[in-house]
N, CA, C and O atoms as CSV, one atom per row, in Angstrom:
chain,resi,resn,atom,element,x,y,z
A,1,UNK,N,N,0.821,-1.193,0.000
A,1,UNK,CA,C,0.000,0.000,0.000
A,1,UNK,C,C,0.870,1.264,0.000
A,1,UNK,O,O,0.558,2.392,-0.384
A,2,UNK,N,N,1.839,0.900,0.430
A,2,UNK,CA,C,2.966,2.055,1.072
A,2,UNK,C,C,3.656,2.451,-0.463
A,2,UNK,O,O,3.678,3.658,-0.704
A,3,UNK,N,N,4.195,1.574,-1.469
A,3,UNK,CA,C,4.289,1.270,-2.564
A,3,UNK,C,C,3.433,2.669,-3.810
A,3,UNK,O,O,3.779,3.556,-4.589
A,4,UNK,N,N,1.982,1.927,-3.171
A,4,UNK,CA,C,0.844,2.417,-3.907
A,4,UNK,C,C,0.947,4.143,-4.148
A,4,UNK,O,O,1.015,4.856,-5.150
A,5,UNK,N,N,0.922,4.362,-2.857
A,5,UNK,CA,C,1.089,6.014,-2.474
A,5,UNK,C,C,1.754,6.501,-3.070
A,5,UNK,O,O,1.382,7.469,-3.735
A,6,UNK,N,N,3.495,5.893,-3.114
A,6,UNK,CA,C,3.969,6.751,-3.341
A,6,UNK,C,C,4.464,7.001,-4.923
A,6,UNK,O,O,4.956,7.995,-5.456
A,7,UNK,N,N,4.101,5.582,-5.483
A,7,UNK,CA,C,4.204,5.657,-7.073
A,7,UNK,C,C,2.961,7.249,-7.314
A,7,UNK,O,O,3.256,8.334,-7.815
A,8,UNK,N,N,1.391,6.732,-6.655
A,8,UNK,CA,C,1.015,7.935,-7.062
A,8,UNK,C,C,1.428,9.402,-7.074
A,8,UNK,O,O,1.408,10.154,-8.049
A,9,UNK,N,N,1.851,9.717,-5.678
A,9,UNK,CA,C,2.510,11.102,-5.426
A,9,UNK,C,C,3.833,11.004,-6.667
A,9,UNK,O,O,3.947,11.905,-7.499
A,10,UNK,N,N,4.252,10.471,-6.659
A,10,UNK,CA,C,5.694,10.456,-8.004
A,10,UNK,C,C,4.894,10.998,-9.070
A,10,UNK,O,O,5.166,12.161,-9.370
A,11,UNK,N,N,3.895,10.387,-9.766
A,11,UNK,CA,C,3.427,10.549,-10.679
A,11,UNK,C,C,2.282,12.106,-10.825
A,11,UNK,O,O,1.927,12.594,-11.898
A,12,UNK,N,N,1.937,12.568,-9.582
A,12,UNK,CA,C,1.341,13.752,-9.912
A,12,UNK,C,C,2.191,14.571,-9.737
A,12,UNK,O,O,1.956,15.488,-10.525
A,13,UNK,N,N,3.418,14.875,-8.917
A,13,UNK,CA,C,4.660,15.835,-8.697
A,13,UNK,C,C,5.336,15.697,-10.121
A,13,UNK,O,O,5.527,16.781,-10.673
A,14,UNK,N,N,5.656,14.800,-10.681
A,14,UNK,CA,C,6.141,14.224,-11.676
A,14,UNK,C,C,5.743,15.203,-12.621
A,14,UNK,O,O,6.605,15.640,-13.383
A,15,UNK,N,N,4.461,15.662,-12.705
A,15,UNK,CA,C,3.842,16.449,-14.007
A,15,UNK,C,C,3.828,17.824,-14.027
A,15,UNK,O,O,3.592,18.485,-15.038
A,16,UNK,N,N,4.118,18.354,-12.739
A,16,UNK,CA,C,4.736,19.802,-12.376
A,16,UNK,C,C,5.899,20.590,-12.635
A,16,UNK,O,O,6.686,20.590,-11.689
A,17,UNK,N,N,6.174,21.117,-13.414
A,17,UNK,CA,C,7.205,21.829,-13.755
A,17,UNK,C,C,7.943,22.658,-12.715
A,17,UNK,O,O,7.332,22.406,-11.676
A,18,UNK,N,N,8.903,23.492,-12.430
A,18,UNK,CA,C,9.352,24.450,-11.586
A,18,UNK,C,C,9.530,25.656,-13.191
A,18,UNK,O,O,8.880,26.619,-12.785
A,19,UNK,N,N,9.813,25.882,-14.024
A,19,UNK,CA,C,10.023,26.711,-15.139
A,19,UNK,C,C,9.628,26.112,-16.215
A,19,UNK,O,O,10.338,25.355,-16.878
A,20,UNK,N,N,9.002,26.272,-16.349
A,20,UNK,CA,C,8.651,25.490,-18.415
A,20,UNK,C,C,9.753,26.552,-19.702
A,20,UNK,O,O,9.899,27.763,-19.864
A,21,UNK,N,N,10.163,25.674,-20.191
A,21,UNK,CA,C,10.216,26.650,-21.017
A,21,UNK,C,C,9.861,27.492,-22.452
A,21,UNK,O,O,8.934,26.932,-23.037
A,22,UNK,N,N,10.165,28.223,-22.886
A,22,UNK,CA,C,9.685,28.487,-24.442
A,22,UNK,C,C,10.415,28.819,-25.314
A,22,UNK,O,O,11.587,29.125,-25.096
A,23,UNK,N,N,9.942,28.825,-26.332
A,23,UNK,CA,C,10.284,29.195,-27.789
A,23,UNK,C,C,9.356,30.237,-28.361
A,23,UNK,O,O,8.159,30.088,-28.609
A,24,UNK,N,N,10.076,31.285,-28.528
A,24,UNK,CA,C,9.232,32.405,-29.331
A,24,UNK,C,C,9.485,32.833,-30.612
A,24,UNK,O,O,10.603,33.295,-30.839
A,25,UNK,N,N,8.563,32.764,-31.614
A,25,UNK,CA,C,9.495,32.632,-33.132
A,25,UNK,C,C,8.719,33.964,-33.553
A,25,UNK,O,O,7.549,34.015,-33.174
A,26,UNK,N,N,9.272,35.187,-34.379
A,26,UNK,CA,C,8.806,36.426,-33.913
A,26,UNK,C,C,8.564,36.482,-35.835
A,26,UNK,O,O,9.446,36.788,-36.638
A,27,UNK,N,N,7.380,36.159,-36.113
A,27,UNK,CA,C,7.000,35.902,-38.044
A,27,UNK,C,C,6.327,36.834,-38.463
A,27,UNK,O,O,5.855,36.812,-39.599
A,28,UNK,N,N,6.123,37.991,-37.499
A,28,UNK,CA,C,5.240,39.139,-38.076
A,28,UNK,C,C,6.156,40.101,-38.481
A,28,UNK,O,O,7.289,39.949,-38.023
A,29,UNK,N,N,5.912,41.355,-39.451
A,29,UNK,CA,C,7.175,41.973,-39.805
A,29,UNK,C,C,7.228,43.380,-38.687
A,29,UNK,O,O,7.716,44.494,-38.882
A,30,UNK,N,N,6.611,42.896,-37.623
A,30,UNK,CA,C,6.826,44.334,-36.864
A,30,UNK,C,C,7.766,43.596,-35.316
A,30,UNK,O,O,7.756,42.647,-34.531
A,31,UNK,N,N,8.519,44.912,-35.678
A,31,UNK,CA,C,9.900,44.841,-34.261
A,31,UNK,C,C,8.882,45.185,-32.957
A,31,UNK,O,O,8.141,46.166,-33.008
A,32,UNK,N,N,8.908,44.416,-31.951
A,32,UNK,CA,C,8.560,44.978,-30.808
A,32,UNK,C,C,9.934,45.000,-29.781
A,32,UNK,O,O,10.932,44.306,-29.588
A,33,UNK,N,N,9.193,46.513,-29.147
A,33,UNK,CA,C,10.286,46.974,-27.917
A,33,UNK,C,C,10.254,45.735,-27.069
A,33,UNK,O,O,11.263,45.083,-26.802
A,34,UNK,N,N,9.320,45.512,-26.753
A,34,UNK,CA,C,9.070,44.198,-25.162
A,34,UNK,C,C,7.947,43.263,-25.638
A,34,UNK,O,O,6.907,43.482,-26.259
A,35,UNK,N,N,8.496,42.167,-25.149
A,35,UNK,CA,C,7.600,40.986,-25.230
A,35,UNK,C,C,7.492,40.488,-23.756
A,35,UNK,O,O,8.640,40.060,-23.642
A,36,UNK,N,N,6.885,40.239,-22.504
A,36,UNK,CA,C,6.891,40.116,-21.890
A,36,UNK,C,C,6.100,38.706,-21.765
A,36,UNK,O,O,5.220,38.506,-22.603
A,37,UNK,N,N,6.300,37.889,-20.958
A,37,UNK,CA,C,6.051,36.696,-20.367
A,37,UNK,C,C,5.543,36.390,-18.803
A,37,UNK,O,O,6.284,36.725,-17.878
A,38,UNK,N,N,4.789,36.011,-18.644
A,38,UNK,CA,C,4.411,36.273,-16.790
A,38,UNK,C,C,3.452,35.408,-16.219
A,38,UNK,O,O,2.412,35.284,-16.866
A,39,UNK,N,N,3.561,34.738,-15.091
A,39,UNK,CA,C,2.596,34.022,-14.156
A,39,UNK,C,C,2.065,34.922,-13.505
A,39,UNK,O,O,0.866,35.155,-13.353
A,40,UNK,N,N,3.346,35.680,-12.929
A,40,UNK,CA,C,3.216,36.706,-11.717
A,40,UNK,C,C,3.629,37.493,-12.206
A,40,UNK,O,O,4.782,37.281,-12.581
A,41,UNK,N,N,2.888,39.250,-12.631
A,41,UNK,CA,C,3.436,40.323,-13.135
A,41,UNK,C,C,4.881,41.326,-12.322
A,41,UNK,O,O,5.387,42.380,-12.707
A,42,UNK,N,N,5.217,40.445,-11.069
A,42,UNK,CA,C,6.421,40.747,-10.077
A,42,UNK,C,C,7.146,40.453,-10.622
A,42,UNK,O,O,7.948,41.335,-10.928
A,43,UNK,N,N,7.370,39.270,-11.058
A,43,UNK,CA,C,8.681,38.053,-12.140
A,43,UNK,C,C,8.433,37.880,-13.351
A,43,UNK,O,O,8.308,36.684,-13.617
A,44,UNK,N,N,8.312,38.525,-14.164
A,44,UNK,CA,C,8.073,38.286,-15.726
A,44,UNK,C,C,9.480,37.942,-16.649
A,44,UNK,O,O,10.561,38.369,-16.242
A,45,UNK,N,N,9.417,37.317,-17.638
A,45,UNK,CA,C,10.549,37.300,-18.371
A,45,UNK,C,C,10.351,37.938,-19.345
A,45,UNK,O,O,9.224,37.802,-19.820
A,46,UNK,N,N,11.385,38.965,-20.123
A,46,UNK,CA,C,11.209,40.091,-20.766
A,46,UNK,C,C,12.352,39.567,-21.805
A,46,UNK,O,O,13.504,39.175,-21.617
A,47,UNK,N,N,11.656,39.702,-22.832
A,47,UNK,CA,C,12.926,40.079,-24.279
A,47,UNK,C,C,12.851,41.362,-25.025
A,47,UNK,O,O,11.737,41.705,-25.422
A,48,UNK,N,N,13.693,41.983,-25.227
A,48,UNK,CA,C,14.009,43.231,-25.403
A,48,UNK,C,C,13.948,43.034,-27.215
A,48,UNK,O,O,13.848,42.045,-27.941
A,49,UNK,N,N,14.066,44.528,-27.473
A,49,UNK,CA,C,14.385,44.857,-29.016
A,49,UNK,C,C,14.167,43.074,-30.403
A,49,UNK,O,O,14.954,42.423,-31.090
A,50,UNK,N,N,12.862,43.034,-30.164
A,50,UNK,CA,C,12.446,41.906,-30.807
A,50,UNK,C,C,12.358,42.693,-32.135
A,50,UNK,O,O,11.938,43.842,-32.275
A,51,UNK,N,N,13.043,41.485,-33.500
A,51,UNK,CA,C,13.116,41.865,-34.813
A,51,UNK,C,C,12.041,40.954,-35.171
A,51,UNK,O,O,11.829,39.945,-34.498
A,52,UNK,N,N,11.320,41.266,-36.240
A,52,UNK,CA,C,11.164,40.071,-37.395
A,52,UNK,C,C,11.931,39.316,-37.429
A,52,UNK,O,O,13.095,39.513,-37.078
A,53,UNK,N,N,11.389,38.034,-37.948
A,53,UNK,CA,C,11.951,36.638,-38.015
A,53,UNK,C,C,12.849,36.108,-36.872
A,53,UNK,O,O,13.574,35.173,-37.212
A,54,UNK,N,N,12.945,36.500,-35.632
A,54,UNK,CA,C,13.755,36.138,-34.462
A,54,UNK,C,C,13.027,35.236,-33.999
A,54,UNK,O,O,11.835,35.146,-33.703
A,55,UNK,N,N,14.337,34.248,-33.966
A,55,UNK,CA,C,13.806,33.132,-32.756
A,55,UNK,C,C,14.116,33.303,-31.491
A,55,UNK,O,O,15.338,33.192,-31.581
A,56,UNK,N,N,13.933,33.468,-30.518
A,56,UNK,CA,C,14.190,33.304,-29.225
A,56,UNK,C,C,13.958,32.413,-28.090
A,56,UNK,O,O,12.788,32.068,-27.926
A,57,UNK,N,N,14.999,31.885,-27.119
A,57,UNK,CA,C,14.499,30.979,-26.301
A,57,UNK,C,C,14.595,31.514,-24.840
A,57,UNK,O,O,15.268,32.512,-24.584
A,58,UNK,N,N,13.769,30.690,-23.702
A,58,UNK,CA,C,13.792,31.438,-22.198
A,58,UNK,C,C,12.966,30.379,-21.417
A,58,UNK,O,O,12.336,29.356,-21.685
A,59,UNK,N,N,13.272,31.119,-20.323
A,59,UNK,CA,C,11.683,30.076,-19.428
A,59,UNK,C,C,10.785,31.106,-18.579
A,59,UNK,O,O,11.076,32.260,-18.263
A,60,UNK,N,N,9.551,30.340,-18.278
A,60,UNK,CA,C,8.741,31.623,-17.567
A,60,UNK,C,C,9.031,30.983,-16.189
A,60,UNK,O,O,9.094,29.768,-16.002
A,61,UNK,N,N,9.260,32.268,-14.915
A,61,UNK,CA,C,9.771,31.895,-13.956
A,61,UNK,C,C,8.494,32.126,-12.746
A,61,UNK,O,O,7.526,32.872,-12.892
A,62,UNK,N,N,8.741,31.421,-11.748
A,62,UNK,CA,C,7.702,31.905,-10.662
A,62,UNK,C,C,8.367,32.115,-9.397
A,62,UNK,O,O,9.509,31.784,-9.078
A,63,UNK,N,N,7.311,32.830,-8.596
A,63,UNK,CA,C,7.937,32.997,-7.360
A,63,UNK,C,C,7.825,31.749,-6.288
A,63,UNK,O,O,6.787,31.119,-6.086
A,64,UNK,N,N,8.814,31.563,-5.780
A,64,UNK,CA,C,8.634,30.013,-4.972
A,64,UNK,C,C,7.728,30.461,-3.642
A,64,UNK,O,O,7.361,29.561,-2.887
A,65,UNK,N,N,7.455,31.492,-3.423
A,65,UNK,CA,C,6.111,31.501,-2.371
A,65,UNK,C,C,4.800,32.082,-2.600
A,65,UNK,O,O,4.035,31.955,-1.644
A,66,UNK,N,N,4.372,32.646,-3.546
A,66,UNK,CA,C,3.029,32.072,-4.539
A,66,UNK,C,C,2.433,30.603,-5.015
A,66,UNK,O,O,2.733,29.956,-6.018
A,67,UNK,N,N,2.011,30.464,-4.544
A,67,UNK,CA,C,1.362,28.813,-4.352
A,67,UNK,C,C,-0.035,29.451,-5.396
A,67,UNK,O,O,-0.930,29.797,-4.625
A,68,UNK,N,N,-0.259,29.582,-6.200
A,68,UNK,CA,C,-1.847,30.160,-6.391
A,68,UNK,C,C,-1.527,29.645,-7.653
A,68,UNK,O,O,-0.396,29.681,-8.137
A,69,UNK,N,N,-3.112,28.878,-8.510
A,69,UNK,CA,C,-3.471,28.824,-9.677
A,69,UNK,C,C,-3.604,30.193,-10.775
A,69,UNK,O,O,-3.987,31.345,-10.576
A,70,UNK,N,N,-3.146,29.556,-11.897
A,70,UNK,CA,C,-3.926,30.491,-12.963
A,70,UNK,C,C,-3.225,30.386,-14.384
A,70,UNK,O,O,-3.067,29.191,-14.634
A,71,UNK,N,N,-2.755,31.178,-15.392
A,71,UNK,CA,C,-2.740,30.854,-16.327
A,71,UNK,C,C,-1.799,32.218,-16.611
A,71,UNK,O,O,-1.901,33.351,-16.141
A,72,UNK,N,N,-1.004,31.746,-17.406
A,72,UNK,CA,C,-0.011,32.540,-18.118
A,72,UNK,C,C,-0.627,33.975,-19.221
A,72,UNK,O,O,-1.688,33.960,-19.846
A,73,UNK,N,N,0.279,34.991,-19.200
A,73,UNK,CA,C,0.028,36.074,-20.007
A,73,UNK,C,C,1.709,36.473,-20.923
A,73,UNK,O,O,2.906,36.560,-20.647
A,74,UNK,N,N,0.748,36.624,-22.176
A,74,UNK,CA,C,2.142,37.293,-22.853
A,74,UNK,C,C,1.327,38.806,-23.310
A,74,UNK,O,O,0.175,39.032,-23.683
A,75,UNK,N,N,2.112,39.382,-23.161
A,75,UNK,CA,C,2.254,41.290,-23.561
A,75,UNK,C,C,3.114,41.415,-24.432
A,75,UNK,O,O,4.246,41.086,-24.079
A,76,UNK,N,N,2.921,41.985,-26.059
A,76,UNK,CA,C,3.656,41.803,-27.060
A,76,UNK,C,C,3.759,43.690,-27.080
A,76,UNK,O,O,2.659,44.029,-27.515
A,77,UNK,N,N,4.450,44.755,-26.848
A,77,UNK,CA,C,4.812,46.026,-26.367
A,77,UNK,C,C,5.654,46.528,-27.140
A,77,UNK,O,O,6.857,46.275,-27.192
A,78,UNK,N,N,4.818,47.536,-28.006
A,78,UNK,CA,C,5.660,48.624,-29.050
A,78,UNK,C,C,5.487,49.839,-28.460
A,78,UNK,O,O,4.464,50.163,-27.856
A,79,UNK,N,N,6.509,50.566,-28.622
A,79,UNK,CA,C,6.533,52.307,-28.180
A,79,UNK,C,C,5.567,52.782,-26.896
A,79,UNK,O,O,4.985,53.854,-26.729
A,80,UNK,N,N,5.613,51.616,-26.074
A,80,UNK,CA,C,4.993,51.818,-24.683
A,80,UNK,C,C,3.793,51.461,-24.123
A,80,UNK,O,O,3.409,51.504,-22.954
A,81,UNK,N,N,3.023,50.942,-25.581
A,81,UNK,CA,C,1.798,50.308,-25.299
A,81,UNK,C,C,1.608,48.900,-25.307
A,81,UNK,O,O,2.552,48.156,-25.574
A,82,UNK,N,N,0.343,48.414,-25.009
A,82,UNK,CA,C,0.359,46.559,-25.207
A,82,UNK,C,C,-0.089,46.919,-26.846
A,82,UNK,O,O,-0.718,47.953,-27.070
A,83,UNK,N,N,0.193,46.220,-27.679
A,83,UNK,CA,C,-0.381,46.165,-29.118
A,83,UNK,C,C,-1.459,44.676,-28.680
A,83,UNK,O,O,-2.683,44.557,-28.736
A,84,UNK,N,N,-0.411,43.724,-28.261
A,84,UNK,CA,C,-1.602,42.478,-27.993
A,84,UNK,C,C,-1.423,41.838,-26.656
A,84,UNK,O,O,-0.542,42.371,-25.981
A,85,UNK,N,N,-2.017,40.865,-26.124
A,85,UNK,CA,C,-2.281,40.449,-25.400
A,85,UNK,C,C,-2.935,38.814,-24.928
A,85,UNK,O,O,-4.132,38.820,-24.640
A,86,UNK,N,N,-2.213,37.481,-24.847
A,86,UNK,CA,C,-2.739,36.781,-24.729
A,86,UNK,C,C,-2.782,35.931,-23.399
A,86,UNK,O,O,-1.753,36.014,-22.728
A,87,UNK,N,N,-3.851,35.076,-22.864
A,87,UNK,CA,C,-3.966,34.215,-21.990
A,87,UNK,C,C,-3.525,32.802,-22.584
A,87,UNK,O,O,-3.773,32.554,-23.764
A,88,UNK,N,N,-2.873,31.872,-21.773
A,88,UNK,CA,C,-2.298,30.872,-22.288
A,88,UNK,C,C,-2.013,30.147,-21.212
A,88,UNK,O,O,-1.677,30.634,-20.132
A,89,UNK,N,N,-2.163,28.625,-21.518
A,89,UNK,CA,C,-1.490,27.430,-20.315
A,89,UNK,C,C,-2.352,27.219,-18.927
A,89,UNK,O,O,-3.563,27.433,-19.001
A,90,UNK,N,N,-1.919,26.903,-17.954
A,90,UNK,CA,C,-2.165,26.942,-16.772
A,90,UNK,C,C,-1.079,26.069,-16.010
A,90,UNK,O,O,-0.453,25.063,-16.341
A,91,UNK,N,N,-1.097,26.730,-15.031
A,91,UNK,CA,C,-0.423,26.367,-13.862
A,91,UNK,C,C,-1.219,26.211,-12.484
A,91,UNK,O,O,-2.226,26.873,-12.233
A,92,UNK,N,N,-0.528,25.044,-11.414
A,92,UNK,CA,C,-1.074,25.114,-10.403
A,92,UNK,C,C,-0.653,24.884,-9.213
A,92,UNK,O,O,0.130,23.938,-9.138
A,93,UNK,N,N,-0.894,25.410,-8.268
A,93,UNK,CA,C,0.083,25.578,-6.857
A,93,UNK,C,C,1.213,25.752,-7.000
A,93,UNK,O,O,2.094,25.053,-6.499
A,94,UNK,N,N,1.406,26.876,-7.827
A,94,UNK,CA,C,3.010,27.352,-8.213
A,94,UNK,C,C,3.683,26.715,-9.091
A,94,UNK,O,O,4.825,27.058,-9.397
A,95,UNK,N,N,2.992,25.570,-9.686
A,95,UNK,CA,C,3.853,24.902,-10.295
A,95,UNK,C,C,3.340,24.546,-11.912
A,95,UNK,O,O,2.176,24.168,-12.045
A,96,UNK,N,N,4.189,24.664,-13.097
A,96,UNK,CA,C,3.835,24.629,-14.260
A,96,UNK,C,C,2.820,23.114,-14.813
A,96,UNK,O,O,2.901,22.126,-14.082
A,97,UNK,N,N,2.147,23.046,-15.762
A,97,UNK,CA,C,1.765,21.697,-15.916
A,97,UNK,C,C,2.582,21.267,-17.241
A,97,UNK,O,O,2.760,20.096,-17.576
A,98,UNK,N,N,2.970,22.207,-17.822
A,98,UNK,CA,C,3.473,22.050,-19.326
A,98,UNK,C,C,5.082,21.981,-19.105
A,98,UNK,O,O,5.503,22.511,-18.077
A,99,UNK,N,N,5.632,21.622,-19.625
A,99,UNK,CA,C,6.964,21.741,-19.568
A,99,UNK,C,C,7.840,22.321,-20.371
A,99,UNK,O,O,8.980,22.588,-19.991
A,100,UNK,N,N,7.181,22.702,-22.155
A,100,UNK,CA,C,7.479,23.923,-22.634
A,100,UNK,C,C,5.823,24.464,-23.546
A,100,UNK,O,O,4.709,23.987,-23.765
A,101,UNK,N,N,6.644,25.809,-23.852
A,101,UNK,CA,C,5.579,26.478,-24.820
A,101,UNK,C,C,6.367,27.056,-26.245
A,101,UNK,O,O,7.436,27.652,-26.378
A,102,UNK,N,N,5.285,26.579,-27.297
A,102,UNK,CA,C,6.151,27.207,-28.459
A,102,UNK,C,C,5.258,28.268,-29.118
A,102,UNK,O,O,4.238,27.980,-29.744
A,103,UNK,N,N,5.777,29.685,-28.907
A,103,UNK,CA,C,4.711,30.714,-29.524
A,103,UNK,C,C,5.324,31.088,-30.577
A,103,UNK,O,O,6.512,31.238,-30.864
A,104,UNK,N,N,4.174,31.243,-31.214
A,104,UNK,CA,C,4.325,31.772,-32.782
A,104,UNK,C,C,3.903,33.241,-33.023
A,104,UNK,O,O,2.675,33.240,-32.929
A,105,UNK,N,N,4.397,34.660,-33.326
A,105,UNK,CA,C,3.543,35.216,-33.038
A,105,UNK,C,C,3.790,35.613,-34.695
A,105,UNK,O,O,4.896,35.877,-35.165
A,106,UNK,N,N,2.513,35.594,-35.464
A,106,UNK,CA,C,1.961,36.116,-36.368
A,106,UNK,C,C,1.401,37.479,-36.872
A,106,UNK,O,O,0.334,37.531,-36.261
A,107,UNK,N,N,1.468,38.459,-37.517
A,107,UNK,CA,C,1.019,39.540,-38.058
A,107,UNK,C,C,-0.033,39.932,-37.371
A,107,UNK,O,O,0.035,40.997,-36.758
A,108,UNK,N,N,-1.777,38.774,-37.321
A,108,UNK,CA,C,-2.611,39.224,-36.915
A,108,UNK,C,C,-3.272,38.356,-35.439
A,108,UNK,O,O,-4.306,38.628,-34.829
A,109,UNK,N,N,-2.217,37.193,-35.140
A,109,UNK,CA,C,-2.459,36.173,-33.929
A,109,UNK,C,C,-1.343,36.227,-33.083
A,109,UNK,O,O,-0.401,37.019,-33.043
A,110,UNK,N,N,-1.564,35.445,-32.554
A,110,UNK,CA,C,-0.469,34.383,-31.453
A,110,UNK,C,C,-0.948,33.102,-31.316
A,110,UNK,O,O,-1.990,32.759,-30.757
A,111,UNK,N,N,-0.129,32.419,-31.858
A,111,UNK,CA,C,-0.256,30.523,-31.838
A,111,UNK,C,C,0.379,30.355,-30.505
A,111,UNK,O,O,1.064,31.244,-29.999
A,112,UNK,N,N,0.191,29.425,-30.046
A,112,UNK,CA,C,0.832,28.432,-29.140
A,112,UNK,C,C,0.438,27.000,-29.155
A,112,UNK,O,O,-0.630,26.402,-29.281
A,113,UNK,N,N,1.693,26.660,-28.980
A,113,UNK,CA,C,2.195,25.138,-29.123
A,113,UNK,C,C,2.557,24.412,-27.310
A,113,UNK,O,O,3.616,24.334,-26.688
A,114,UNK,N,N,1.013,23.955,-26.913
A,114,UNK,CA,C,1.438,23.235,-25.185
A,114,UNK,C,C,2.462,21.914,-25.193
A,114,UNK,O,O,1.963,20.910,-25.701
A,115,UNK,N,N,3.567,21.810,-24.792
A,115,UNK,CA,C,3.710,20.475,-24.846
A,115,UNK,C,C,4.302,20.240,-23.255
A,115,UNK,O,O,4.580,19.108,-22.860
């Protein structure tokens, strides 16, 4: 029984991430100042001076004493404003479920790829 437990606990910790990471492939022809990435708008991961056609890689980070559900945001930021804005993924009790993300961001979307 003792066995039982703890294969289960392995297997749901098991599926929790501490950082997932991503891939951002930048296919629209407009440069953004900031692309921002965030669980928690305290800790965001930020890429700077984004070109057309850039690939970029990173991870989204959390704070290790935020325990709280919810779901990821990207902020795609030209000349000081949000141009777009998406909800994406989920996470729970601080901890990722995905282990990476592959965004695509397009002219008039944002794809994402959960894996």
């Amino acid at each position: 029984m003792k066995k039982l437990i703890f294969f289960i606990s392995l297997i749901l910790f098991g599926c929790v991430s501490k950082e997932p990471k991503l891939k951002i492939i930048n296919n629209s022809p407009i440069s953004y100042d900031t692309i921002k990435i965030f669980s928690n708008a305290d800790k965001p991961f930020l890429l700077t001076n984004v070109k057309p056609n850039k690939v970029l890689k990173g991870k989204i980070l959390f704070d290790e004493m935020d325990q709280s559900d919810g779901a990821y945001i990207i902020e795609l930021i030209k000349q000081g404003d949000v141009e777009r804005q998406k909800s994406f993924g989920y996470y729970t009790n601080g901890g990722a479920l995905n282990r990476k993300f592959i965004i695509t961001i397009e002219q008039d979307t944002i794809k994402i790829i959960q894996k």
